[in-house]
C-alpha positions in Angstrom: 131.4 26.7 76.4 128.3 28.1 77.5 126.0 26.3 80.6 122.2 25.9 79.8 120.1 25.7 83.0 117.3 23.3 82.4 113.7 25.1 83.8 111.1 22.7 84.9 107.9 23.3 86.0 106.0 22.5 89.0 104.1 19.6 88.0 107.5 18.7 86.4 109.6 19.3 89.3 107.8 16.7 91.6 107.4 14.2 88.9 111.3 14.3 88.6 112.2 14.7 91.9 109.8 13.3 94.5 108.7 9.6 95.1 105.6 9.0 94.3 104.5 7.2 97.9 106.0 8.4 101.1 106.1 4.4 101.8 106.3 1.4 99.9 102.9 -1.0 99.6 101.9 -3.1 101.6 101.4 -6.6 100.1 97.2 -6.1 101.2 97.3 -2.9 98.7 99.5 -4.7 96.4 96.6 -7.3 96.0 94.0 -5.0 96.3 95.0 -3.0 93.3 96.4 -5.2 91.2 93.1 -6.4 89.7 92.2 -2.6 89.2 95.1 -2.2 87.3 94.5 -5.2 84.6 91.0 -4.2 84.0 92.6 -0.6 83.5 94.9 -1.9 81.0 92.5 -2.2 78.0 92.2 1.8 76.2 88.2 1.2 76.8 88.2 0.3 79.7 90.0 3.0 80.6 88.1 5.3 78.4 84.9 3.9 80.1 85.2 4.5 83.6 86.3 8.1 82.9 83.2 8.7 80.5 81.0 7.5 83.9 83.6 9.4 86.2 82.9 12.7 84.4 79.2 12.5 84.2 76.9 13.8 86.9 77.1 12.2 90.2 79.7 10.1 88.9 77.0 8.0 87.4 76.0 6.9 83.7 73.5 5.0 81.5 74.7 2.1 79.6 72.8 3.7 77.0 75.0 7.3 77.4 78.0 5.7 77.2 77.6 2.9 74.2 78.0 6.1 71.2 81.1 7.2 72.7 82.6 3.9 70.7 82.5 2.6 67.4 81.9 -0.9 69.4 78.9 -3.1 69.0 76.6 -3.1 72.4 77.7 -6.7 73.9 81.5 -5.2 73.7 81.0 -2.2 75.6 78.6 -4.6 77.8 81.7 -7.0 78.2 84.3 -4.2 79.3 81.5 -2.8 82.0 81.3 -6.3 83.2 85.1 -6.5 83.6 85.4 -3.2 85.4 82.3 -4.1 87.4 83.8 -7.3 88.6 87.3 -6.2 89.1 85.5 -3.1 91.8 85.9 0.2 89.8 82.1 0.6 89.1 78.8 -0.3 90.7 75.7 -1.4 88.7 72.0 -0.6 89.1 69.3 -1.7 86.7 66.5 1.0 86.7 63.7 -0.5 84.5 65.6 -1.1 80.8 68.5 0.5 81.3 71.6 -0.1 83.6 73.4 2.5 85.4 77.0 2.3 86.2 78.6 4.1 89.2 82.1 5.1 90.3 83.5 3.0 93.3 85.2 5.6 95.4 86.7 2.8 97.6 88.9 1.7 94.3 90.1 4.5 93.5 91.1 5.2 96.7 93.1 2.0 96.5 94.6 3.5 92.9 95.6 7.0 94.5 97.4 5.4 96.9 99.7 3.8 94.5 100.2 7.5 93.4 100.6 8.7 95.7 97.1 10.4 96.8 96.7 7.9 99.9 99.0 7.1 101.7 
């Protein structure tokens, strides 16, 4: 019977065998990131704050990000709202057109349930 050795790569190796946190949440982080995570749970949502993550600056048009969906305006509107209220994205309305910005201070909160924080 022969013995297979199983090879893993890096990024495998430490998703297999280290924790993720060096120490458990607090309940203030719990609390904190909680929200982030349910207005993270929807696919747009999700899809929308890494569309205005990847632009310049961190920083996109309402307009630049509503043909990125086959979504009517007030939708796209509705998830920006969600994600603007729950903390992940600051809002500026420059004449027309509204401007949405990555909240570092959130996803500070999210790397730290990964492990990127703490």
């Amino acid at each position: 019977m022969s013995k297979s050795v199983l090879e893993l790569t890096p990024v495998e190796t430490v998703a297999c065998c280290s924790p993720l946190v060096s120490e458990p949440l607090t309940s203030e982080q719990a609390e904190r990131i909680v929200p982030l995570l349910k207005a993270l749970a929807d696919p747009v949502r999700l899809r929308l704050l890494s569309l205005v993550a990847a632009h310049d600056g961190r920083e996109a048009c309402v307009c630049d990000l509503n043909d990125a969906f086959d979504l009517s305006q007030p939708t796209i509107s509705h998830h920006l709202k969600v994600l603007h209220e729950a903390g992940l994205l600051d809002r500026a309305k420059r004449g027309t057109w509204v401007y949405y910005s990555i909240r570092a201070e959130a996803l500070t909160d999210l790397a730290a349930l990964i492990g990127g924080g703490l």
